[in-house]
NULOVEX-39965 format. One record per atom (N, C-alpha, C): x, y, z. Coordinates in steps of 0.001 Angstrom, whole numbers, plus 500000, padded with zeros to 6 digits. Atoms other than C-alpha are relative to their C-alpha. Layout:
# NULOVEX-39965
XYZ ...
# end
This chain:
# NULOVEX-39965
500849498832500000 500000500000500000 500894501230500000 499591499545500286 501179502845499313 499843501312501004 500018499169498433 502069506130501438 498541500667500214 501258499571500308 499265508016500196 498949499198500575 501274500567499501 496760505506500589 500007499416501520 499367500164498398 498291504893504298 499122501425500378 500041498216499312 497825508847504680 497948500079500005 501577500248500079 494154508519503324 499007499317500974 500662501150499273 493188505491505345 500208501019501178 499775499277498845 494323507531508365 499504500968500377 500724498437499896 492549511029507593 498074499192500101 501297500479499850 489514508614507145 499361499150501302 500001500490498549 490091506564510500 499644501217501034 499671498776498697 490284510131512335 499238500821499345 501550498465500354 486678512015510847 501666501279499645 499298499138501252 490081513785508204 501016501220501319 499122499334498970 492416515083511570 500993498965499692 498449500686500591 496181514381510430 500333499874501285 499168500463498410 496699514081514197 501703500260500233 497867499268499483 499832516141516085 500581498492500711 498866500614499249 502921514683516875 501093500612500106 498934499229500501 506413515093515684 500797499468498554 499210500186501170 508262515679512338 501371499882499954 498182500080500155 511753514444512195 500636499977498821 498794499995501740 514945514558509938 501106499189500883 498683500403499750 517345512369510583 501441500243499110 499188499769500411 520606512860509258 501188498604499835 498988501059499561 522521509720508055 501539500038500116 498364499428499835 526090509618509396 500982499775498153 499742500153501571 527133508691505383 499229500185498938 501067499794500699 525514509622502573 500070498232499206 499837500665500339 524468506766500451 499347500046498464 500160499618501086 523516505838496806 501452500039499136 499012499624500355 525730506923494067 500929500975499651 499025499101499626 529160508207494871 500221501055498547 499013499150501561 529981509569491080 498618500740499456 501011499224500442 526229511186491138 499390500664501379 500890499123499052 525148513954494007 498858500267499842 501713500281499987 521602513903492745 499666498733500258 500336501235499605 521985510440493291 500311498954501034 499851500670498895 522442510085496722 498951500798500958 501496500118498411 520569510448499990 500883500207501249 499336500310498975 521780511284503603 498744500607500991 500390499748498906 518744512326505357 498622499253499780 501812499994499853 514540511557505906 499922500318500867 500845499301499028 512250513063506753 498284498937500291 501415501073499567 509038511085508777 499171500948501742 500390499108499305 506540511900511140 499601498806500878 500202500833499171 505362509987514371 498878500188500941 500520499660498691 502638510148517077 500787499923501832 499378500785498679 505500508517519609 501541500353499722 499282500005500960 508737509973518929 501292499066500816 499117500699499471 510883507829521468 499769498276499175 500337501034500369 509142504746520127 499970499919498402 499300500006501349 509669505278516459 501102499982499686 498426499998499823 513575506078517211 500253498662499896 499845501665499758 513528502617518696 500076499644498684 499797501184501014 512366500982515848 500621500325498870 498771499829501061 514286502831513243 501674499453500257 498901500559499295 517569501696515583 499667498689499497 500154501150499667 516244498371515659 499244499578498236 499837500596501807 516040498262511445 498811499712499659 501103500227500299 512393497831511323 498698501633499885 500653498561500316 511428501484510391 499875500483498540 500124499956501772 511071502819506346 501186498917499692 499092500999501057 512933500969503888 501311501027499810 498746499251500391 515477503739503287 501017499869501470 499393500101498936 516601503994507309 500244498357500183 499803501924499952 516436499742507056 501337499880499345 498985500374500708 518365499758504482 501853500604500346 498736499301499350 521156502569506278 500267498884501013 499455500998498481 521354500202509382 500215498710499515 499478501018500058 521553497041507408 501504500263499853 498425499252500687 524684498986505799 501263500031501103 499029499261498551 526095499611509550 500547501815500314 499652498574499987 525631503424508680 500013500571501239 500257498494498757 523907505089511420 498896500907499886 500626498676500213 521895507969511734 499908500464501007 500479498966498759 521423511009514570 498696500848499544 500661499046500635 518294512635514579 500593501521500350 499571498844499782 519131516219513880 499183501260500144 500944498949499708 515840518203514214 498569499177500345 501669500426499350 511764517518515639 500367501715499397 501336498734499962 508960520204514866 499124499354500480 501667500648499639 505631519803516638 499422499699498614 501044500369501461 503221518724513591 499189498741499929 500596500771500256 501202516572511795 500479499464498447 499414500752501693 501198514603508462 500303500698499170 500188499417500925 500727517540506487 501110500775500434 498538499015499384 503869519350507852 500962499307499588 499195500817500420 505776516346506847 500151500003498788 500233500245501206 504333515876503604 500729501101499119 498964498687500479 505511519813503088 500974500167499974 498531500057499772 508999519496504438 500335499160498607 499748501308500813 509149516275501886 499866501113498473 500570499895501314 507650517669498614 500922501502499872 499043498553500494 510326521093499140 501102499645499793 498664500693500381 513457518378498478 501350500861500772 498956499951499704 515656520318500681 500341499684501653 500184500231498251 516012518315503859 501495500275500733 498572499589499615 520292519596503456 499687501475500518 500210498860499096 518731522866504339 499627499988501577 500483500115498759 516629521900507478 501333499784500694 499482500815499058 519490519887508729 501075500986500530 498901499349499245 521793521766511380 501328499247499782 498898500560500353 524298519476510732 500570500060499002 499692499784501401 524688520171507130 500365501519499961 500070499044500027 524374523733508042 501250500327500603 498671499262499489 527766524209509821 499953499287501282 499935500531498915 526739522451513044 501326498616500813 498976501584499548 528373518854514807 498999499423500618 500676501815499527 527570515346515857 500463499983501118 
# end
């Protein structure tokens, strides 16, 4: 199923309330993808949670999206590097503006 129809099923479970939580970015400690193409790599996502200690978990524990699965099968890593209060639709916005190297403080000049 697909995210959308996840997002749908969910606005329709909840009488169409995207329900607050929090929007994260993680930042993976390596980028990944390919090295000889910078459009064709990846080092952060962005996701949203009602629980945000209990989503951490299971992204640690390799059973979170397919992109953070696939960083931890790798032995990458990741720190999260920012939360906003929000909901789905705060996520969906962060997502659909492709610059999650802006959000990230760590990209911005910051440290790990």
């Amino acid at each position: 199923m697909g995210a959308g129809l996840i997002y749908l099923d969910h606005l329709l479970a909840t009488d169409g309330d995207p329900g607050q939580g929090v929007v994260y970015l993680l930042h993976f400690l390596q980028p990944i993808g390919n090295p000889n193409n910078p459009r064709g790599q990846a080092q952060h996502y962005i996701g949203w949670t009602p629980d945000a200690p209990k989503r951490f978990a299971k992204h640690t524990a390799g059973q979170g999206s397919a992109i953070v699965r696939y960083v931890m099968a790798q032995g990458i890593g990741f720190v999260v590097a920012a939360t906003w209060p929000g909901d789905r639709r705060l996520e969906r916005r962060l997502k659909d503006r492709h610059n999650a190297r802006d959000l990230c403080p760590l990209c911005q000049g910051g440290r790990l």
